[in-house]
PAPALUM-289478 format. One line per 10 residues: their letters; for each residue x, y, z of N, C-alpha, C, CB. Coordinates in steps of 0.1 Angstrom, whole numbers, plus 5000, padded with zeros to 4 digits. Glycine has a CB too. Example, Ala and Ser with C-alpha at 12.3 -4.5 7.8 and 13.67 -1.06 7.14 Angstrom:
2
as> 5132 4943 5078 5123 4955 5078 5132 4967 5078 5113 4955 5090 ~ 5128 4978 5071 5137 4989 5071 5129 5000 5079 5141 4994 5057
END
This chain:
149
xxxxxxxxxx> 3682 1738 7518 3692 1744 7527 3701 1754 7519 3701 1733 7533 ~ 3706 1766 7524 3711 1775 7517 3724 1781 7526 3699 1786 7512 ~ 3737 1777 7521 3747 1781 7530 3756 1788 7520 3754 1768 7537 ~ 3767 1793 7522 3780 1799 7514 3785 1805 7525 3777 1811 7502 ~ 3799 1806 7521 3814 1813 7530 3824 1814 7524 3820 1805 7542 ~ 3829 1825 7529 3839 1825 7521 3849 1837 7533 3834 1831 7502 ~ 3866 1833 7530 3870 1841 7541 3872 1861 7538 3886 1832 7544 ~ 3873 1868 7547 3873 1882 7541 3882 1889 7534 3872 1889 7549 ~ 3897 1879 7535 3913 1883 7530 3908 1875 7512 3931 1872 7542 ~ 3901 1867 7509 3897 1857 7498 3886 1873 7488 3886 1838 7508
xxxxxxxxxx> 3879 1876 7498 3867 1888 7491 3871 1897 7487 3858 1893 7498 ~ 3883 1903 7496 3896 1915 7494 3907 1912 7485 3904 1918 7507 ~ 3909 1906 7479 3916 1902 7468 3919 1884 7467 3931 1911 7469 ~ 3909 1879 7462 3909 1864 7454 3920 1859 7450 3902 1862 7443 ~ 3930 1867 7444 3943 1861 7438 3953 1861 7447 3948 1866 7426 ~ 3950 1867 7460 3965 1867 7464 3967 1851 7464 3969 1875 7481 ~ 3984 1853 7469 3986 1837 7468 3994 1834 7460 3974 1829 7465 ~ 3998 1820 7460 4003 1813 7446 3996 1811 7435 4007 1800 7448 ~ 4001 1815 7419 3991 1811 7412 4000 1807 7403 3980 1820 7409 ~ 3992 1795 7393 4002 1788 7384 3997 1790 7370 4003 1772 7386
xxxxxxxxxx> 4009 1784 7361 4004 1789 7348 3993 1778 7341 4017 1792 7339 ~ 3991 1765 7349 3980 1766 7339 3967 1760 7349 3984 1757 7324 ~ 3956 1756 7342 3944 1755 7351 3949 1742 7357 3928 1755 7343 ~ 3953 1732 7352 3952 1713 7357 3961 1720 7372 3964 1695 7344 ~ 3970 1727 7373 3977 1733 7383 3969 1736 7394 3983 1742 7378 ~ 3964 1747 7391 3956 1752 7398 3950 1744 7407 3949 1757 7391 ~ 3940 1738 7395 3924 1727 7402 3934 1719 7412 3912 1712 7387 ~ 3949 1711 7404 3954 1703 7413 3959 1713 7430 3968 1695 7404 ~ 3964 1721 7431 3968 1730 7443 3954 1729 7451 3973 1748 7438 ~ 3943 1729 7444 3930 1735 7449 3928 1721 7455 3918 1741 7438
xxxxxxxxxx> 3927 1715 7450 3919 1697 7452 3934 1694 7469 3925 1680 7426 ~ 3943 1696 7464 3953 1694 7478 3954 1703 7489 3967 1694 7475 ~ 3949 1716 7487 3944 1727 7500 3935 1722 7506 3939 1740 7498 ~ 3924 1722 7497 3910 1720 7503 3909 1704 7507 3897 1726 7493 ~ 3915 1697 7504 3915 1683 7508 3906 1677 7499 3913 1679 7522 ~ 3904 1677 7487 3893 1668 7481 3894 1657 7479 3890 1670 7471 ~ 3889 1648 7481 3890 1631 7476 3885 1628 7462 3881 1620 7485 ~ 3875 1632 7458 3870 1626 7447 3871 1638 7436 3854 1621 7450 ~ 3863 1640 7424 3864 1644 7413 3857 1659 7412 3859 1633 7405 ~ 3864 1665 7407 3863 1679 7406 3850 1682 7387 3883 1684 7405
xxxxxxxxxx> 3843 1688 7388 3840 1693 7377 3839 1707 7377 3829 1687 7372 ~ 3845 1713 7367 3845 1726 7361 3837 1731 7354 3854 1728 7353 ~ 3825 1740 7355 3819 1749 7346 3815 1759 7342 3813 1748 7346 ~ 3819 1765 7330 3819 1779 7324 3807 1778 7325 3826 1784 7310 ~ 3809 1795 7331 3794 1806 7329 3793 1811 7318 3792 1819 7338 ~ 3778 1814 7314 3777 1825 7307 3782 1837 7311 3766 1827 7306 ~ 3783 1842 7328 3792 1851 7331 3806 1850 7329 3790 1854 7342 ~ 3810 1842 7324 3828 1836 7320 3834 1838 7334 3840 1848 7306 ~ 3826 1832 7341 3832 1825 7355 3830 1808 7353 3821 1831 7371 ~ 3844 1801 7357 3851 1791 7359 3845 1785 7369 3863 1793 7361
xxxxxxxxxx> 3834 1778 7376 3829 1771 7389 3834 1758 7393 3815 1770 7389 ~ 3842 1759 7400 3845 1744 7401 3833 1735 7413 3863 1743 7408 ~ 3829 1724 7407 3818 1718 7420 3832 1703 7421 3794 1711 7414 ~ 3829 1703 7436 3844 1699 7442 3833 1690 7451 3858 1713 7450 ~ 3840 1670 7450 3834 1661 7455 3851 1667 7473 3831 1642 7441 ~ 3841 1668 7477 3851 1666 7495 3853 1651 7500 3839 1674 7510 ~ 3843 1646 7500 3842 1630 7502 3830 1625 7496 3843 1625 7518 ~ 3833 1614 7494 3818 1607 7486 3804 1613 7496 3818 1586 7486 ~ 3801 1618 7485 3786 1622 7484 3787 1639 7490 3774 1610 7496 ~ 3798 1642 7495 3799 1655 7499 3805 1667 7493 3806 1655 7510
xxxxxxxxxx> 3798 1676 7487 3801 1685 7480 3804 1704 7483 3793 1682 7474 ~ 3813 1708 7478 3821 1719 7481 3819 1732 7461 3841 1710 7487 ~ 3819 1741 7466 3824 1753 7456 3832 1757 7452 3824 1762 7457 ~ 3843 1761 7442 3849 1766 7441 3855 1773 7429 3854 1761 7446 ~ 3861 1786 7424 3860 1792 7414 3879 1789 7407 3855 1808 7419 ~ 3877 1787 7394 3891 1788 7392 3891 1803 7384 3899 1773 7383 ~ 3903 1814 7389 3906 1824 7385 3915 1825 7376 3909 1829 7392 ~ 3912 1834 7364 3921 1837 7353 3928 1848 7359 3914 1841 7338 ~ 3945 1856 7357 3953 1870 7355 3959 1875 7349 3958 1874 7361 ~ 3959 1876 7342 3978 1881 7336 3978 1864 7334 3995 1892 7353
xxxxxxxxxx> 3973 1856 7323 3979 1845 7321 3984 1829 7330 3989 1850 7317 ~ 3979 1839 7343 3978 1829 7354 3966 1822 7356 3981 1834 7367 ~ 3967 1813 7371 3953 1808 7375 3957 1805 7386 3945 1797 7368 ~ 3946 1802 7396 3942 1804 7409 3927 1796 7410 3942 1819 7412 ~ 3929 1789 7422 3913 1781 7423 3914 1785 7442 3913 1757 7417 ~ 3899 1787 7441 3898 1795 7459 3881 1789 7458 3901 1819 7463 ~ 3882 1781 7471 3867 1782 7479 3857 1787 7478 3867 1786 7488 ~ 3849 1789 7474 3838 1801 7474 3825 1794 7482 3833 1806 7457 ~ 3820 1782 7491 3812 1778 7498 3817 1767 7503 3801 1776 7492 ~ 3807 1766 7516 3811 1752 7529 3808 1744 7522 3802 1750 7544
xxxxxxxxxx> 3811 1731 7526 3808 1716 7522 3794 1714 7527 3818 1704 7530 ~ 3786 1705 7517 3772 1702 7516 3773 1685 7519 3765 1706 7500 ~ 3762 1677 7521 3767 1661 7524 3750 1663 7514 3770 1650 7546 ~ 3753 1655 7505 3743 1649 7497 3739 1632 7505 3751 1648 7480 ~ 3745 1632 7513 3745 1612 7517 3726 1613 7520 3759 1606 7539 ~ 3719 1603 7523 3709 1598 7522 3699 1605 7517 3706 1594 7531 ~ 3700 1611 7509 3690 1624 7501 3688 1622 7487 3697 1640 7501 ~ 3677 1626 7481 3676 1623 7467 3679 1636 7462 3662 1617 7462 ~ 3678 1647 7466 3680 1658 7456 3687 1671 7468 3662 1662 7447 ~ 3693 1678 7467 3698 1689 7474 3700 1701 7468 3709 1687 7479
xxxxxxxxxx> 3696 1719 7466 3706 1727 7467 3709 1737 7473 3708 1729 7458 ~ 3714 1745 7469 3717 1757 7476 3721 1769 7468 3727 1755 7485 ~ 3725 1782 7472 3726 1795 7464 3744 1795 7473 3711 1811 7470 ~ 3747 1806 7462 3758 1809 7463 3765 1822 7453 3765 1797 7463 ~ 3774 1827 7459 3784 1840 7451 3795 1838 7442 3792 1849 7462 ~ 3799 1843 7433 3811 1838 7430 3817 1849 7436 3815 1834 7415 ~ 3833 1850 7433 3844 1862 7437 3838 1877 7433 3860 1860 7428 ~ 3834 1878 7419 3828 1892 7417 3813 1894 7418 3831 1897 7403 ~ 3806 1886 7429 3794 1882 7434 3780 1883 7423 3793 1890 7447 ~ 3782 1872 7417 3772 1872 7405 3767 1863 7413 3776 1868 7389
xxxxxxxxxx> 3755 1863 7413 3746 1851 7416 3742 1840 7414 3740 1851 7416 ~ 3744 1827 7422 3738 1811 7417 3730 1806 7425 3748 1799 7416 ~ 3723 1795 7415 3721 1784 7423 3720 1770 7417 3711 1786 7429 ~ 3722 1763 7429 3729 1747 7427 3719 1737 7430 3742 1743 7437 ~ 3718 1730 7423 3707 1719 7426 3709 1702 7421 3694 1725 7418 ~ 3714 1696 7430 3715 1682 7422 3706 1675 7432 3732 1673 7421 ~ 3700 1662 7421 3691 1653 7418 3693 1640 7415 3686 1657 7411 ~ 3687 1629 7421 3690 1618 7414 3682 1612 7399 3689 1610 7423 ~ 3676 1622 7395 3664 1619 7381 3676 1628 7372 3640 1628 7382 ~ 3672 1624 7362 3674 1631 7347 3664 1642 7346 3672 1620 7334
xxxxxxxxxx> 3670 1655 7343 3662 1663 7336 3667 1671 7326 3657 1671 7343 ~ 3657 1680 7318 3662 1683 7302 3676 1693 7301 3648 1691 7293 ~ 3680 1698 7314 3690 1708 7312 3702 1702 7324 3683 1724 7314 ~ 3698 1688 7328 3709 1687 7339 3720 1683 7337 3708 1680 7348 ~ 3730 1682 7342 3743 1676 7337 3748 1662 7347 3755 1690 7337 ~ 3745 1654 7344 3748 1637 7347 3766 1637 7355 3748 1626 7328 ~ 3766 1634 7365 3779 1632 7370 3780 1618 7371 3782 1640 7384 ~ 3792 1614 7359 3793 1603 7357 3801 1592 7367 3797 1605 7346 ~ 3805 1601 7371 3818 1590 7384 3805 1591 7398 3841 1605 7392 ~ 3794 1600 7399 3784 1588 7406 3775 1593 7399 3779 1587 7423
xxxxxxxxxx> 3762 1587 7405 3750 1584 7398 3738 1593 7400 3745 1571 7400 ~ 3745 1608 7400 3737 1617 7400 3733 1631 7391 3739 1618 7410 ~ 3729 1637 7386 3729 1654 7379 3726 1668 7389 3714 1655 7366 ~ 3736 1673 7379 3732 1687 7386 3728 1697 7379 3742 1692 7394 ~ 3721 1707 7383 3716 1722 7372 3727 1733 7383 3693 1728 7373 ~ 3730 1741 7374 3735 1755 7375 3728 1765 7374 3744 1759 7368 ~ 3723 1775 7378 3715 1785 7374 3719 1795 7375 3706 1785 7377 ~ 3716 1808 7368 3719 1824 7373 3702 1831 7382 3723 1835 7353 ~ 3712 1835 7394 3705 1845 7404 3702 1831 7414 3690 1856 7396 ~ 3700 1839 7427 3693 1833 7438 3677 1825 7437 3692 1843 7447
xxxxxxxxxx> 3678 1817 7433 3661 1812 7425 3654 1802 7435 3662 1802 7406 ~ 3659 1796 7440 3662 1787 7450 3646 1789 7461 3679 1792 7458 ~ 3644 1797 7469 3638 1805 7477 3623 1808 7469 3648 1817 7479 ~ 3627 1809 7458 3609 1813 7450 3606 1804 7440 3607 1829 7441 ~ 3612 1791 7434 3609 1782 7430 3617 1767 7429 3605 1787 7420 ~ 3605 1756 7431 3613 1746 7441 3629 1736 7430 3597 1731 7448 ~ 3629 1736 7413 3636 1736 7407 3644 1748 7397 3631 1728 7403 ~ 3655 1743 7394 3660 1752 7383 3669 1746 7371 3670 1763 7390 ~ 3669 1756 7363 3677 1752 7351 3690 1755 7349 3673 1757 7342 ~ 3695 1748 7341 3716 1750 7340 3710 1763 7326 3730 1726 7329
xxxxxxxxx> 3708 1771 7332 3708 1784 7320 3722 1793 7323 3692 1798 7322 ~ 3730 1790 7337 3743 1790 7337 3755 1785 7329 3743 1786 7347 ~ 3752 1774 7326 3762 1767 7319 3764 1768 7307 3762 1755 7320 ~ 3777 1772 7304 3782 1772 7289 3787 1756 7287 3795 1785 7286 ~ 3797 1750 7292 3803 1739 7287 3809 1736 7302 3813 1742 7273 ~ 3812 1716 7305 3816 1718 7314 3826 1704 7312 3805 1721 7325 ~ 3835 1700 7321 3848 1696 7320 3850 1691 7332 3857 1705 7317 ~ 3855 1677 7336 3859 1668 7348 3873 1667 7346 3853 1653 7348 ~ 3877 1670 7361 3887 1668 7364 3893 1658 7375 3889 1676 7365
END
């Protein structure tokens, strides 16, 4: 399944808005807009984009980017909510703000480049470009380092 959204005032300038000085700020503003219940993880790109994968409700998963400016930050939406519930593996493609290309793929197996989400019992890969569509797995060749919140 392959979804993304994002609003057109969000594509036209990403930072408007409140933005704080530091990231826990941010993610926290973000996690209380968007209504998140569960646990947020952060992952730097090799494109030095910030992705936040954002739990909505158990087993339901959301996008979202946190923005650096001038010393500020900002966390905005960048895809609809996904429901991982009775499924063993799910992903999808998506944009960030300066529309670099992903894709997302979590699984309930271990594989050599996945990253284990420890608060449940699943991994996920990150990847660069839309890959999704022409082959049925991918690799975290996206990820630089990644961080729970």
């Amino acid at each position: 399944m392959l979804s993304s959204c994002s609003s057109d005032s969000t594509q036209n300038d990403p930072f408007q808005g409140e933005a704080f000085s530091s990231k826990k700020e941010a993610i926290n503003d973000f996690a209380t807009k968007e209504n998140i219940k569960g646990h947020i993880i952060k992952a730097q790109t090799n494109k030095n984009e910030q992705i936040l994968i954002a739990e909505y409700n158990r087993d339901e998963y959301t996008m979202g980017e946190l923005l650096e400016k001038d010393g500020e930050y900002k966390a905005v939406i960048i895809t609809g909510v996904q429901s991982l519930r009775g499924v063993n593996g799910m992903g999808w493609e998506f944009a960030s703000t300066a529309n670099n290309e992903y894709s997302i793929q979590f699984h309930k197996e271990e594989r050599a480049s996945s990253v284990h989400v420890t608060e449940r019992d699943f991994y996920f890969e990150l990847g660069n470009g839309h890959t999704l569509s022409t082959q049925p797995s991918i690799t975290s060749d996206a990820i630089v380092s990644t961080e729970t919140y």
